[in-house]
Each structure stands twice: as structure tokens, then as C-alpha cells.
N, C-alpha and C positions, 0 to 999 in steps of 0.2 A: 174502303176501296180506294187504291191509287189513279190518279185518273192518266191516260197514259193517249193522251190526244196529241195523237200526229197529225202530220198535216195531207190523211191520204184522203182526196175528192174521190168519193167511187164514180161521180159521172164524167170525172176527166178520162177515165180507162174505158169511157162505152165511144169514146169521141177516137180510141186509136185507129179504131176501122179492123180489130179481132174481135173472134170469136170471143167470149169472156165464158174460162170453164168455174163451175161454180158449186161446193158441197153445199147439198140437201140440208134444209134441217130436218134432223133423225132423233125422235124420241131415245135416250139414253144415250144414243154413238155419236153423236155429233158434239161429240165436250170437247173442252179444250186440247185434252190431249190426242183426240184423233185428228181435232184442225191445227193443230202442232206438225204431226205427220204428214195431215195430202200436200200442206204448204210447198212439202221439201218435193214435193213431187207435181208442180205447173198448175196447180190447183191457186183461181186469180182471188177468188171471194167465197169465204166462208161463212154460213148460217150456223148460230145456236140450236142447239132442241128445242122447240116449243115452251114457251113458259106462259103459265097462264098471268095474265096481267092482274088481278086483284087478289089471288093468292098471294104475286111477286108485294107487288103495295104493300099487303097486312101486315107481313111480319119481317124483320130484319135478318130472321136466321134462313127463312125461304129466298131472301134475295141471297145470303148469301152459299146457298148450298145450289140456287140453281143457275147464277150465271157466274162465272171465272172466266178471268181473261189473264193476259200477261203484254209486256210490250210488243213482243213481236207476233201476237194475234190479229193482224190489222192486215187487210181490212174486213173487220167484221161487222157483222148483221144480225140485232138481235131480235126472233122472231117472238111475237106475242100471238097470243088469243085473248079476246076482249069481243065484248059484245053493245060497250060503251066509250062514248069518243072520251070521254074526261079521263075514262080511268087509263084506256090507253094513252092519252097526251099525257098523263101522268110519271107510266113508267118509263114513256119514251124518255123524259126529264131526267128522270135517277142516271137510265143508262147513257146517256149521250155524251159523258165526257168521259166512257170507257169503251168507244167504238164507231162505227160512221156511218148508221143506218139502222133504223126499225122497220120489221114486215109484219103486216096483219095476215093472221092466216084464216084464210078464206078458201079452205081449200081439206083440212082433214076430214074424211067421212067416218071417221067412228060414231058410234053411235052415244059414247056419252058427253063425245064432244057436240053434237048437233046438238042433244037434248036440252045441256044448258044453253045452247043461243052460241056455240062458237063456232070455230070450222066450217065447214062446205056450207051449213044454211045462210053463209050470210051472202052469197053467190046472188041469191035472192031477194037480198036487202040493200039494193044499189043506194037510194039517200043515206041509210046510216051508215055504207062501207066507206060514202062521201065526206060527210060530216066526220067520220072518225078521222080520215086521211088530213082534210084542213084543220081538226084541232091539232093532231102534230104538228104541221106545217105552222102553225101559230103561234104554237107555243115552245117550241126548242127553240133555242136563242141561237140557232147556228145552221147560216143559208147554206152551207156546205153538207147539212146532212139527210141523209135519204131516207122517203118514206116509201114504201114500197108494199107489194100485196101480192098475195102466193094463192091462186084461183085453181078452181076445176070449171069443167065447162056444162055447160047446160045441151040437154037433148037440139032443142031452136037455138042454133049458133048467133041468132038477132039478140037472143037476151044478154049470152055474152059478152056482146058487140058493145048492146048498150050499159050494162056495168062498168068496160073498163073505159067507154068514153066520159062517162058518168065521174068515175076516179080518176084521168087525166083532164077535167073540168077543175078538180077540185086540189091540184097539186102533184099528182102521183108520181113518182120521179121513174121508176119502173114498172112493169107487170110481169111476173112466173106462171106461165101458162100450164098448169099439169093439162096434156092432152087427153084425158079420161073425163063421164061423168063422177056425178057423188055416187051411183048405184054400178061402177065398170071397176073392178080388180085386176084382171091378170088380163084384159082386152088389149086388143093392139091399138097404139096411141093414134089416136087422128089428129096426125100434122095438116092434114087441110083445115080444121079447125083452128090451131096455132098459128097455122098463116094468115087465115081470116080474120084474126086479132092483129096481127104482127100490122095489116094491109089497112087496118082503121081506125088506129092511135098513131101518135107521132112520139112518144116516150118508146124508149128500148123494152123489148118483148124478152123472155127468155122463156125457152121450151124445157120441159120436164117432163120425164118419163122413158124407161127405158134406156137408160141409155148405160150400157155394159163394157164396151172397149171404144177409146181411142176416135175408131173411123166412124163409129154411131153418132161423133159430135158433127164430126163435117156433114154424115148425111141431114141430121136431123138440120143444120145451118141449109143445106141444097134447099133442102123440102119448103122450108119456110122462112127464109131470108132471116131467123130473127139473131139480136146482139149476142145468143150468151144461150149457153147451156148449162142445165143443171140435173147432176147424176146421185142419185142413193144408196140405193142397192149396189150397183156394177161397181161405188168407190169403198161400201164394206168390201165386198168382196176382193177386191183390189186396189188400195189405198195407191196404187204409181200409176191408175189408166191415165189421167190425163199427163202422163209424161209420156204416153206412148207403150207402154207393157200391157200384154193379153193378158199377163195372170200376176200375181203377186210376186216379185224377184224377193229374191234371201235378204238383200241388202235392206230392205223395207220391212222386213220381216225383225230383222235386231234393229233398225230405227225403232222400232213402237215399243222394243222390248225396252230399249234406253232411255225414253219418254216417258215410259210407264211410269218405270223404278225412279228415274226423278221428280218426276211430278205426283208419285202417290200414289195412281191408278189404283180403285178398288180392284181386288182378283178376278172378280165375276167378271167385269166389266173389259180389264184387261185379256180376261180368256177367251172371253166372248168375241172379240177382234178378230183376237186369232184361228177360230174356228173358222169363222168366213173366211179370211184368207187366204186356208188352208185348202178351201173345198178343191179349189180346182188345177192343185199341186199334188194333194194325196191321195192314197186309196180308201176304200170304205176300211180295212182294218185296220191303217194306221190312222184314223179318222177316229174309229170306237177310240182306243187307245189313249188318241189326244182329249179326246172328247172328258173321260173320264178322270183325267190330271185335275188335283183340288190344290196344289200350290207352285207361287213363283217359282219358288230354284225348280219344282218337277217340269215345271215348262221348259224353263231355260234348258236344262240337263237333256230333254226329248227332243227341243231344237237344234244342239249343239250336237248329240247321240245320231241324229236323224238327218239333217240338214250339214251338219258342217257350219263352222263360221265363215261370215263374208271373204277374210285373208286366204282362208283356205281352197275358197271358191275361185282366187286369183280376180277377184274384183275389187 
């Protein structure tokens, strides 16, 4: 791996006095090549997928299949699961001189993530989510880089008062507040909980959840004063919201197609983009239609067939 350290501080950007918008990390979509895309589109800090931290350790071919970066990936944040501070200070190590920031996630509820000891249970493990946060802090050899932690909240908004005072004790340079518990799916986010956090640390808060166009960043900033939003779903679905588009523009649509074809992009993975994209530009039967396309050129060919290119669109 080349190491490609710039010199971007992410907490000099919480000190502008913006909003800071910020890509989710998304099991499979959040690779490089989709944080290649929101970049082009006001998107300030991007998170990796999830990698688990002692799979990343064990083998040379897992570090290298599951984090890729490029120089103009920055500034990025690579997220772990870890349920021990060594081995997380450990990958923080590898990755720190290809990026400006590690997040413990403290915050998936799946369920085989809980059962090993990762994700949302550790909400519940305030000294070790401590002790994990200071062995980074210890041991990266670079005061410019961020440790930070991606939460869900507990039913007694006191417990998660006391975690994340518990990890700004302890070094914590941010907090990601998903507004949900570990047991709340499609529930509506409670930003009074988020604020309740925002209102009892002195580190930057950022709210998560929910958030689908543009003006859901400002509300969700009204609701709860905090530094920085961060969107999942609303930026699959629309990789230009945080520049301000309700739905996916065309010109966004052949950006990803050109990022693809350069960078690789497996087909699935590339298709898969574009379906979400798609949802809420097309109709359900030219939906089936796309749906059903199994290679590049048939995409591109149903794009260009269907859409028109960007020149065409006189943009």
C-alpha cells in the first residue's frame, strides 16, 4: 500500500462553524469508488464499510481486498469492529498512513455482529469502548489523527450520556449519534436524544439517521445543534443530495458509470448503485427491465437508450 498522507486535520473542518455532511459507512457501497462519486457532489468526510478488525490483522489478502484508497480519497475514515482495544490500536497502526481517522462501531445491530462481542453491544461496555478509544490515542504516532465512535442509543438516554462522556474522558475526538435504539429499524429518529448528547460532551456530535434530501441536513442541525450530518440510504439513493438534488441528475448517473469502468467496479456492485439511483427517476417497468440487465455495455447502452447523455441533456 502507498501511503498517501496529506496533510488534511478533520478537526480543523468541525472548527469552520458548518454543518459537516458526511457518507455512512455501508456494508459493500461505501468502497472507494462510490466515495470517489459523493466527493464530486459536497460530500466533506467519507467513511469505509465496516471491516472487522482481526480478520483486517490476520491475513494480508483481507487487508488488501477490504480497504482501497487512492490520493484523492481524503479525508477518510476507516471504520472498525473490534471488541478488543489491542487489536483495534493495531489496525488503527496499518491504516493511519493511508487516511485521517478510525471509528469503532458501536452501533450495528445485526445480530451476528452483537453475538461476536461487536456492534451495538458494546453501547453497553462503556470502560472497554474507553480503554479501546485510549489505546488508539496511544498508540498512532500522529496527534492529527481522529478517533472516533459511531453509537446507537439506549432506551435511558442517562446511559448514553454516560458512554459518551465516559469516551470523551478518554480521548474521543467525535461522536455519530445514530438516533435509534439496537431494537428500533424503520422508527422515527429521536433527535431529542441526539441533542441530549450534543448538550453533554464538548467533542463534535454528528446525527445519523434519516436523512434523504438536502433540507433534512439543516433540520436535523435546527433539532439538535450538532457539527455534522451523516446520511446512508438518502446518498445510495442519490449520490448529488448533499449538493442539493432531490433525486439523482443524469450527470451523476455517467459520473459513476466513468468511476466504475476506471476503477474496476465489480458488475454486481456497480449495478447495484445504479438500481438505487434509479428508484426514484424510473417507473416500476423500466425498473424490472434495468433490474434484470447482467452486463456493462447493456447498462451503459439502456442509459444512453433511456436517459440520453449529459451533452444531450444540454448540461
Amino acid at each position: 500500500m502507498k501511503s498517501y498522507n496529506g496533510n488534511t486535520n478533520v478537526m480543523d473542518m468541525f472548527e469552520k462553524g458548518k454543518v459537516l455532511k458526511i457518507c455512512a459507512p455501508m456494508v459493500r457501497y461505501s468502497k472507494l469508488a462510490f466515495r470517489s462519486l459523493v466527493r464530486k457532489y459536497n460530500c466533506d468526510i467519507c467513511f469505509t464499510p465496516m471491516i472487522v478488525a482481526a480478520d483486517f490483522m490476520r491475513s494480508v489478502k483481507a487487508r488488501d481486498s477490504e480497504f482501497t484508497t487512492n490520493e484523492c480519497d481524503r479525508p477518510l475514515i476507516v471504520q472498525f469492529a473490534a471488541h478488543d482495544a489491542q487489536t483495534l490500536a493495531d489496525a488503527a497502526c496499518v491504516v493511519a498512513p493511508f487516511s485521517d481517522g478510525v471509528d469503532l462501531n458501536c452501533g450495528c445491530p445485526q445480530r451476528w455482529a452483537m453475538s461476536e462481542g461487536y456492534g451495538a453491544c458494546l453501547i453497553n461496555k462503556p470502560e472497554l469502548v474507553k480503554d479501546m478509544v485510549r489505546h488508539v490515542r496511544n498508540q498512532v504516532d500522529n496527534p492529527n489523527y481522529t478517533v472516533s465512535i459511531k453509537i446507537r442509543i439506549h432506551k435511558d438516554i442517562k446511559q448514553t450520556v454516560d458512554l459518551c462522556q465516559k469516551a470523551e474522558s478518554a480521548g474521543v475526538s467525535w461522536i455519530t449519534v445514530h438516533g435509534r435504539t439496537t431494537e428500533e429499524r424503520h422508527q422515527p429518529v429521536h433527535y431529542d436524544a441526539i441533542k441530549t448528547v450534543k448538550d453533554s460532551v464538548s467533542v463534535p456530535v454528528i446525527a445519523n439517521g434519516d436523512i434523504k434530501y438536502l433540507r433534512d441536513v439543516e433540520s436535523a442541525h435546527q433539532l439538535t445543534g450538532v457539527d455534522g450530518v451523516m446520511a446512508a440510504r438518502g446518498l445510495l439513493a442519490n449520490p448529488a443530495m448533499f449538493a442539493g438534488y432531490d433525486e439523482t441528475p443524469l450527470e451523476c448517473m455517467w459520473n459513476w458509470v466513468d468511476i466504475s469502468v476506471e476503477q474496476g467496479t465489480p458488475f454486481s456492485c456497480f449495478h447495484h448503485h445504479l438500481i438505487y439511483m434509479l428508484e426514484r427517476v424510473s417507473s416500476q417497468p423500466e425498473r424490472k427491465v434495468f433490474n434484470s440487465l447482467s452486463s456493462t455495455s447493456a447498462v451503459i447502452d439502456y442509459l444512453q437508450n433511456t436517459y440520453g447523455s449529459v451533452h444531450e441533456q444540454g448540461t
